[in-house]
DRENMAR-136583 format. One record per residue (C-alpha): residue in three letters; residue number from 1; z, x, y. Coordinates in Angstrom, 3 decimals. Layout:
! DRENMAR-136583
["ALA", NUM, [Z, X, Y]];
...
This chain:
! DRENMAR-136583
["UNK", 1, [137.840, -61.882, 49.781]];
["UNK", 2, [137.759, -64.793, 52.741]];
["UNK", 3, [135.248, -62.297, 54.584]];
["UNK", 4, [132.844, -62.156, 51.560]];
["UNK", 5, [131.559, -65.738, 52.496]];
["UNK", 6, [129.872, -65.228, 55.548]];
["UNK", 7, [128.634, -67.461, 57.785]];
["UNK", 8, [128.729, -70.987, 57.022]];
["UNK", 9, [124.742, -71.586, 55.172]];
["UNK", 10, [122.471, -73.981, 56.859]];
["UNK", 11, [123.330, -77.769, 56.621]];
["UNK", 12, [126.229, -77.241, 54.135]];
["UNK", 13, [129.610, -78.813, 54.509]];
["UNK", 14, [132.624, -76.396, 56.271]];
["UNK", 15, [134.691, -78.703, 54.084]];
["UNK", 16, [132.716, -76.644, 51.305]];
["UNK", 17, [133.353, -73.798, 52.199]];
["UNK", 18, [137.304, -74.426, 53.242]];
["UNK", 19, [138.076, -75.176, 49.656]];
["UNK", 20, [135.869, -72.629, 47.763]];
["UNK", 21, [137.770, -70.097, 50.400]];
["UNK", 22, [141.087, -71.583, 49.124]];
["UNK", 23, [140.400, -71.562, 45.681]];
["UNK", 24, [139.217, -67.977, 45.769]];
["UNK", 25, [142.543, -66.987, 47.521]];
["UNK", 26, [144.596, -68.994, 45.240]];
["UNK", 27, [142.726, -67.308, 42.412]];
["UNK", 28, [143.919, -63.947, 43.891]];
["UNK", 29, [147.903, -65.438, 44.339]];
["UNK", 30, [148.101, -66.279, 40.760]];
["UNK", 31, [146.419, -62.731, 39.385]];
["UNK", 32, [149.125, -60.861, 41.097]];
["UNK", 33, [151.896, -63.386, 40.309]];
["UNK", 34, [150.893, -63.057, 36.329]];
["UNK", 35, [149.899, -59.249, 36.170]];
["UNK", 36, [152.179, -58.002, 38.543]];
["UNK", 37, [155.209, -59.919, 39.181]];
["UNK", 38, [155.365, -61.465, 35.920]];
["UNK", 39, [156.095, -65.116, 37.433]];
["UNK", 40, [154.382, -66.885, 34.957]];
["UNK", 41, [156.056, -70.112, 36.393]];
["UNK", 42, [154.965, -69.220, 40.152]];
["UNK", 43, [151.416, -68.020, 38.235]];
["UNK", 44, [150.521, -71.789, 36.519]];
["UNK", 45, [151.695, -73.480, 39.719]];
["UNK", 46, [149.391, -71.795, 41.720]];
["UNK", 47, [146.463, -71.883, 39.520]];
["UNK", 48, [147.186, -75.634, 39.436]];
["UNK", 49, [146.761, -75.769, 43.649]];
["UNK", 50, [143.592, -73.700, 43.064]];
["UNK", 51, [142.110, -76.412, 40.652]];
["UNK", 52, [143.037, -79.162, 42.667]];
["UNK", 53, [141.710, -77.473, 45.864]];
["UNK", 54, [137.793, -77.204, 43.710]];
["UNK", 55, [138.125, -80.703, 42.036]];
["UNK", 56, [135.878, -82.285, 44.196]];
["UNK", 57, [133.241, -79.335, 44.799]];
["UNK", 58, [130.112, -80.121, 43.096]];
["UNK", 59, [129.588, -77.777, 39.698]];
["UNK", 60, [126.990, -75.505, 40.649]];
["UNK", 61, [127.233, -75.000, 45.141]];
["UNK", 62, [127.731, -71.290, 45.170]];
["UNK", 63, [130.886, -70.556, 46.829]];
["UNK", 64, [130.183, -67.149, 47.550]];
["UNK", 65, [127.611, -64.663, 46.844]];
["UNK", 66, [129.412, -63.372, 43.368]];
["UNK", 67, [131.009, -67.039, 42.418]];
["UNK", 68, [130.272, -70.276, 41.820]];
["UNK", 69, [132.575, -73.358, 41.208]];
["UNK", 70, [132.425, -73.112, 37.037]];
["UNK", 71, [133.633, -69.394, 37.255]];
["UNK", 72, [135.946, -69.814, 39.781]];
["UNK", 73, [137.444, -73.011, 37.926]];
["UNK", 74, [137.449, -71.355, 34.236]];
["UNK", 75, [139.090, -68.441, 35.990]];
["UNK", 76, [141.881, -70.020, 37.167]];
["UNK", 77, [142.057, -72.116, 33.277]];
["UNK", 78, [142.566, -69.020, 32.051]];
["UNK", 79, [145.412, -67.433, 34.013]];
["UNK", 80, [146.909, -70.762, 33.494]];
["UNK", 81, [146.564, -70.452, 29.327]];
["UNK", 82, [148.037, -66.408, 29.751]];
["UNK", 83, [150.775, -68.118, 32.273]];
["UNK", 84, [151.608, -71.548, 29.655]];
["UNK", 85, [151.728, -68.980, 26.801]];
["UNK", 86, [153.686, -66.675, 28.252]];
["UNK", 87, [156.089, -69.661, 28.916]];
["UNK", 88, [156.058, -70.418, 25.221]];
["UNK", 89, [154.502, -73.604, 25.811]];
["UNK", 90, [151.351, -73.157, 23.646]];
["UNK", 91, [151.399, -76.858, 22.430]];
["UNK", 92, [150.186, -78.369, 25.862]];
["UNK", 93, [147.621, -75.433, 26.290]];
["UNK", 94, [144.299, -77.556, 25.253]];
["UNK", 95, [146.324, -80.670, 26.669]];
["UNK", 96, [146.571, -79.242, 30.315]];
["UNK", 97, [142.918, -77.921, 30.095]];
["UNK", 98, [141.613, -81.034, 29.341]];
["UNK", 99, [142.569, -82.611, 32.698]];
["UNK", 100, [140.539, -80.489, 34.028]];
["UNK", 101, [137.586, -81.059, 31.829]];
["UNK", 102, [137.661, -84.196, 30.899]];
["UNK", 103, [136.141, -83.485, 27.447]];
["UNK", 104, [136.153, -80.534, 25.164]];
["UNK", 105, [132.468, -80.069, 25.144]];
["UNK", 106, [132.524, -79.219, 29.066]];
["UNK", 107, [135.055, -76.127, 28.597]];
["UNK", 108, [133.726, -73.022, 29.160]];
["UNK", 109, [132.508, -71.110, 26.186]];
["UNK", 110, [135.521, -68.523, 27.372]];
["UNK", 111, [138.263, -71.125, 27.800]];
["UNK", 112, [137.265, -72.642, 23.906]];
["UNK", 113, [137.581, -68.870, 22.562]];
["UNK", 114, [140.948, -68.427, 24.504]];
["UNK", 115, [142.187, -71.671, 22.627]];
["UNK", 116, [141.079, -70.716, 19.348]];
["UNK", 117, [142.144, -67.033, 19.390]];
["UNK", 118, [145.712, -68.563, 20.758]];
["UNK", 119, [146.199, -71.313, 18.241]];
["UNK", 120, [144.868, -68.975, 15.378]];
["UNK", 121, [147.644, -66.430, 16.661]];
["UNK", 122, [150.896, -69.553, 16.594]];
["UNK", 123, [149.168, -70.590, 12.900]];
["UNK", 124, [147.844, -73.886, 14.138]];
["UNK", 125, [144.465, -73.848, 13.881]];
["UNK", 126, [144.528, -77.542, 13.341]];
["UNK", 127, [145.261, -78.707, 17.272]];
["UNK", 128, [141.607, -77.129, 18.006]];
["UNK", 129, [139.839, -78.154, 14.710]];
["UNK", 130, [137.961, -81.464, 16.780]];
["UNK", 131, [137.855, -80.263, 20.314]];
["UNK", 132, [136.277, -76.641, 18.736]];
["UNK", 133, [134.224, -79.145, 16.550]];
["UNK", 134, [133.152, -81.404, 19.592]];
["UNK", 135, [132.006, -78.267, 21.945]];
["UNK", 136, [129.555, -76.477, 19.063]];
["UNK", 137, [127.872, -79.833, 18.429]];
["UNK", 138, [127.253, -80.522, 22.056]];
["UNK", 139, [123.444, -79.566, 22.791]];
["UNK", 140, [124.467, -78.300, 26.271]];
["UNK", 141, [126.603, -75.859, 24.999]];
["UNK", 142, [124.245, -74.293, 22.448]];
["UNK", 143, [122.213, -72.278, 24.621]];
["UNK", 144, [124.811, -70.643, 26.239]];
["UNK", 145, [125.715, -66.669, 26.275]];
["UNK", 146, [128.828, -67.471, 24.692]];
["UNK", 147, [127.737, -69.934, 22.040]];
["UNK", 148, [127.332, -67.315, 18.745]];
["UNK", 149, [130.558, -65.842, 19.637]];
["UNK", 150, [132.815, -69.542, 19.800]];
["UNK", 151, [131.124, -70.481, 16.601]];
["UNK", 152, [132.377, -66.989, 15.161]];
["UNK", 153, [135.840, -67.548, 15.778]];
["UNK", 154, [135.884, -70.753, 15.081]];
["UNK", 155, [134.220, -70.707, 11.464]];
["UNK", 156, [136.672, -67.569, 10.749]];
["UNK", 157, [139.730, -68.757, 12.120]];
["UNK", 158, [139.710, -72.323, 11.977]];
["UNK", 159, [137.629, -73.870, 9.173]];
["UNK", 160, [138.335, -71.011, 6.635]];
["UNK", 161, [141.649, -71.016, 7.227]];
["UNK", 162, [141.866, -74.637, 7.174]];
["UNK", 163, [139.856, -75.224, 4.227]];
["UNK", 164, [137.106, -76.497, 5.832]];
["UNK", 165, [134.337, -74.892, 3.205]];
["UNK", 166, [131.871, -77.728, 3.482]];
["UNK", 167, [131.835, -77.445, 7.368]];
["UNK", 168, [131.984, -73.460, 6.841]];
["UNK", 169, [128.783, -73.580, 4.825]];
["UNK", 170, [126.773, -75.981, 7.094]];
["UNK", 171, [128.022, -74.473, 10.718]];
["UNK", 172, [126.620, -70.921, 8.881]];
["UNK", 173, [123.563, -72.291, 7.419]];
["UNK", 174, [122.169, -74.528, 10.086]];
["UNK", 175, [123.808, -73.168, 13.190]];
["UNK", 176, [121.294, -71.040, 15.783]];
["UNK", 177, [124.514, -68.825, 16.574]];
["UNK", 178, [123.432, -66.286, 13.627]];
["UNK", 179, [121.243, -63.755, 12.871]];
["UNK", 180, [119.966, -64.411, 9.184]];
["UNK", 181, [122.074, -61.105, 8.131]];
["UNK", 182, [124.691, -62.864, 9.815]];
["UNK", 183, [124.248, -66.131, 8.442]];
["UNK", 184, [123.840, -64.467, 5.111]];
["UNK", 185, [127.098, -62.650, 5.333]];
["UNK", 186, [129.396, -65.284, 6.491]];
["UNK", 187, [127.697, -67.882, 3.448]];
["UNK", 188, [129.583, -65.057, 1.323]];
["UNK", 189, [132.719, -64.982, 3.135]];
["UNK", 190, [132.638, -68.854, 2.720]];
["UNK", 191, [131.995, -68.345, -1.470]];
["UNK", 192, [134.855, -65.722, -1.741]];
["UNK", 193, [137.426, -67.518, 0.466]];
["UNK", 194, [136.429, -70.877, -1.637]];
["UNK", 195, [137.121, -69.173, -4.865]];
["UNK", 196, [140.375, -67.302, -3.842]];
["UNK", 197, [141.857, -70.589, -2.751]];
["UNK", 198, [141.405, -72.318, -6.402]];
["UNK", 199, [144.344, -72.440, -8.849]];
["UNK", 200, [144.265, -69.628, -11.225]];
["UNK", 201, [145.347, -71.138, -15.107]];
["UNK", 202, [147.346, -68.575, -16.636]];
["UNK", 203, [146.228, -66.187, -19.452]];
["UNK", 204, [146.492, -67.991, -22.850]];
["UNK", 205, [148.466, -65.240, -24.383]];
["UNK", 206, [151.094, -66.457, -21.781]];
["UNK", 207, [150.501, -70.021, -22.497]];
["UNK", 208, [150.984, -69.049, -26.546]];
["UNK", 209, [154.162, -67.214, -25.619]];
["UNK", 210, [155.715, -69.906, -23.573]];
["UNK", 211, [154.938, -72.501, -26.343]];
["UNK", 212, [156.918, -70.719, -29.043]];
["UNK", 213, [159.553, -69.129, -26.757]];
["UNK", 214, [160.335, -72.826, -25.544]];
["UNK", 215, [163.269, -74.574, -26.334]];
["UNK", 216, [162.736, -77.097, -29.365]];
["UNK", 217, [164.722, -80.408, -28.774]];
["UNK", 218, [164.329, -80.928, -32.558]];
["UNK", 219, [168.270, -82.393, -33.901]];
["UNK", 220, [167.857, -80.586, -36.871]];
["UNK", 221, [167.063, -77.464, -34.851]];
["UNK", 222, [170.169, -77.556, -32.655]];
["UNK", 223, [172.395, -78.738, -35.833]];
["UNK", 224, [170.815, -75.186, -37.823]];
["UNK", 225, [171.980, -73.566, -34.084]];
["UNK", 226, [175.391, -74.776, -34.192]];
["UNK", 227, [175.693, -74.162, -38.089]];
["UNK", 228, [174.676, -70.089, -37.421]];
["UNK", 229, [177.092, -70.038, -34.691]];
["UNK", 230, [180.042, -71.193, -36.750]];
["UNK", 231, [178.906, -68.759, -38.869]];
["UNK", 232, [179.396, -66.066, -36.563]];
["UNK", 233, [182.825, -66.914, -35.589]];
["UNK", 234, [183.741, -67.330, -39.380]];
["UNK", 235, [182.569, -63.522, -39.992]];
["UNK", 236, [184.853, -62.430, -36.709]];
["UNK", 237, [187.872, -63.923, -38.187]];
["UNK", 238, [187.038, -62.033, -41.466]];
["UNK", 239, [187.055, -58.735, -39.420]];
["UNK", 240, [190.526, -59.845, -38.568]];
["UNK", 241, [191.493, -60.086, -42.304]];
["UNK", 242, [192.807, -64.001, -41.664]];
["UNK", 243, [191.200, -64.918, -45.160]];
["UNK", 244, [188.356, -63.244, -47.395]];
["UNK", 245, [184.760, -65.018, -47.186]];
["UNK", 246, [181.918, -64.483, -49.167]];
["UNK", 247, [179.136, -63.407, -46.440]];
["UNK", 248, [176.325, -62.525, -48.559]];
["UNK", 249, [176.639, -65.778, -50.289]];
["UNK", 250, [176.694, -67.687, -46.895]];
["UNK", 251, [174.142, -65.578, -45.672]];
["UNK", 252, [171.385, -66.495, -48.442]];
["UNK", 253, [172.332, -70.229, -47.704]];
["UNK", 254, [171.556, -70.615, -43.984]];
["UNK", 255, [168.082, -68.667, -44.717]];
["UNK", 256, [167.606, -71.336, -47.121]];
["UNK", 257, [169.200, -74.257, -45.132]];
["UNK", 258, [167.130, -72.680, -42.421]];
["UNK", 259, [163.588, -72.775, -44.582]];
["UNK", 260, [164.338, -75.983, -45.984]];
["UNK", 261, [165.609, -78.314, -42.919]];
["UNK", 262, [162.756, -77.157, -40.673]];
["UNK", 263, [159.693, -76.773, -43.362]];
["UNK", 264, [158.488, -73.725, -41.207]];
["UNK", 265, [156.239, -71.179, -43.071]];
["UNK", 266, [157.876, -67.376, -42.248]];
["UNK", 267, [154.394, -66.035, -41.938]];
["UNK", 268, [152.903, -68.094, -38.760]];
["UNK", 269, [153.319, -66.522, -35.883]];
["UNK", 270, [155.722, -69.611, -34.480]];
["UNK", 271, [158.169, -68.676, -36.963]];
["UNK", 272, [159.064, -65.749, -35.487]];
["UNK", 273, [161.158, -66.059, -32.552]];
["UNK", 274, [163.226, -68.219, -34.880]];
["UNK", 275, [163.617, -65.315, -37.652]];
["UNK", 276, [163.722, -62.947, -34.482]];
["UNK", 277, [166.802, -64.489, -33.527]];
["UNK", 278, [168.468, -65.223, -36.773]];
["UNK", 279, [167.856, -61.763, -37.373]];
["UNK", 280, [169.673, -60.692, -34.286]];
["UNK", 281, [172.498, -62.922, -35.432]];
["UNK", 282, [173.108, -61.680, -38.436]];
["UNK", 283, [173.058, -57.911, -37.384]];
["UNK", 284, [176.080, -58.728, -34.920]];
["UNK", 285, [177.676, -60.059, -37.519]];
["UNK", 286, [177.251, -57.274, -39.491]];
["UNK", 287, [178.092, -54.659, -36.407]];
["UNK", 288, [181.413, -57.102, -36.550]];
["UNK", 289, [182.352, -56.645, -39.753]];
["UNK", 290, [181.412, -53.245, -40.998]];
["UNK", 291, [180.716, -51.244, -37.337]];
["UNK", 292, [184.366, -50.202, -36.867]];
["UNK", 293, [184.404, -48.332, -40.620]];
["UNK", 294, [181.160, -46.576, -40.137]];
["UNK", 295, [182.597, -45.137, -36.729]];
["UNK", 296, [185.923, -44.347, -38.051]];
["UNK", 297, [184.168, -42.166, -41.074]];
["UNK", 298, [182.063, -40.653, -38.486]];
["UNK", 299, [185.183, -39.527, -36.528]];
["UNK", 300, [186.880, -38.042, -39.910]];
């Protein structure tokens, strides 16, 4: 790749030349070290050398007939992002970048889609929300080949996801990245992301059943309670013929008790998990005391 330069152009610097040479052959190093060898260590060292080497080269001296200093230097910014993510050390991927920068808005349009497709894929959209932000709003940047495509990914993955609507909307409606089918179709994305993130209320049928089927902390409730459960007990010793006990009579009284403590009307509909239950009561008391007779006539 040396060869490819030539001979040194007409009152340029061999100093110029020297480091786009080295940068180009460092590029090549750290290709093979992360495709091939797998040294993602070895890799992000050398692309380090090879941005250090084009620091100082002015942005737009053509290093060779098929490179220039900006391609060369986001090429080696991205085998360091495959190399730092490889290493698990996503955090200090728009860090590192940056030092090479200076500012968001002077990333390449493909080193700002590398960071938002990598922080989208750990779930933290939120380290690129400003920098992202930053680059789309610089004027610079807008007429770029790459511009619709950052402003995709970053409405879809980053403000959407972070509930950004507001900035959503406006980045669709007033940005010259879309098409006006575009625009048109990512205003309704916006709308139906907007409305699935809003609370739901629950049905009122569920409210109404929760209400009734709730737990009254009424005293005289949990006295009734405690009265039908020594009820209960009284009817099991009866089965066990300790002493006779008038259970119809008892019966009739706790319906009463029952209508007259807590002044409920049997026919609204919040009665009835009350007479539900009482109900239920009184059948296993009944299964208690008379259950074993119907079975053993069955048997005979």
């Amino acid at each position: 790749m040396i060869r490819r330069l030539g001979s040194v152009q007409a009152g340029s610097s061999p100093v110029l030349y020297q480091g786009s040479a080295q940068a180009l052959c460092l590029l090549d190093t750290a290709t093979e070290l992360l495709m091939v060898r797998r040294d993602f260590r070895a890799a992000l060292e050398t692309c380090e050398r090879g941005l250090e080497s084009v620091a100082g080269l002015p942005e737009q001296e053509d290093l060779c007939s098929s490179f220039r200093y900006g391609e060369v230097k986001a090429a080696l910014c991205i085998i360091g992002i495959q190399a730092l993510a490889e290493l698990n050390k996503w955090r200090v991927v728009l860090e590192w970048v940056l030092q090479y920068y200076g500012a968001p808005e002077k990333m390449s349009a493909k080193i700002m889609q590398m960071c938002i497709l990598l922080y989208t894929k750990v779930e933290e959209s939120s380290i690129i929300l400003e920098s992202g932000g930053d680059w789309l709003k610089s004027p610079a940047n807008q007429s770029l080949p790459g511009f619709g495509t950052v402003a995709e990914l970053y409405l879809l993955h980053v403000l959407i996801p972070l509930g950004r609507f507001t900035e959503a909307e406006s980045l669709a409606g007033n940005s010259a990245a879309f098409s006006e089918e575009q625009r048109h179709l990512a205003l309704e994305i916006v709308e139906c992301k907007r409305e699935e993130s809003r609370p739901k209320s629950p049905p009122e049928s569920s409210q109404g059943e929760d209400s009734t089927n709730s737990t009254d902390p009424n005293p005289v409730t949990q006295r009734f309670q405690a009265m039908v459960r020594l009820l209960h007990r009284s009817v099991l010793v009866v089965r066990k013929g300790l002493y006779s006990f008038p259970f119809q009579k008892v019966a009739l009284a706790a319906v009463l008790l029952y209508l007259l403590l807590l002044r409920t009307d049997p026919t609204l509909p919040s009665a009835f998990p009350w007479i539900s239950s009482l109900l239920q009561m009184f059948r296993q008391m009944w299964d208690a005391m008379f259950a074993p007779y119907y079975r053993a006539n069955i048997s005979h």
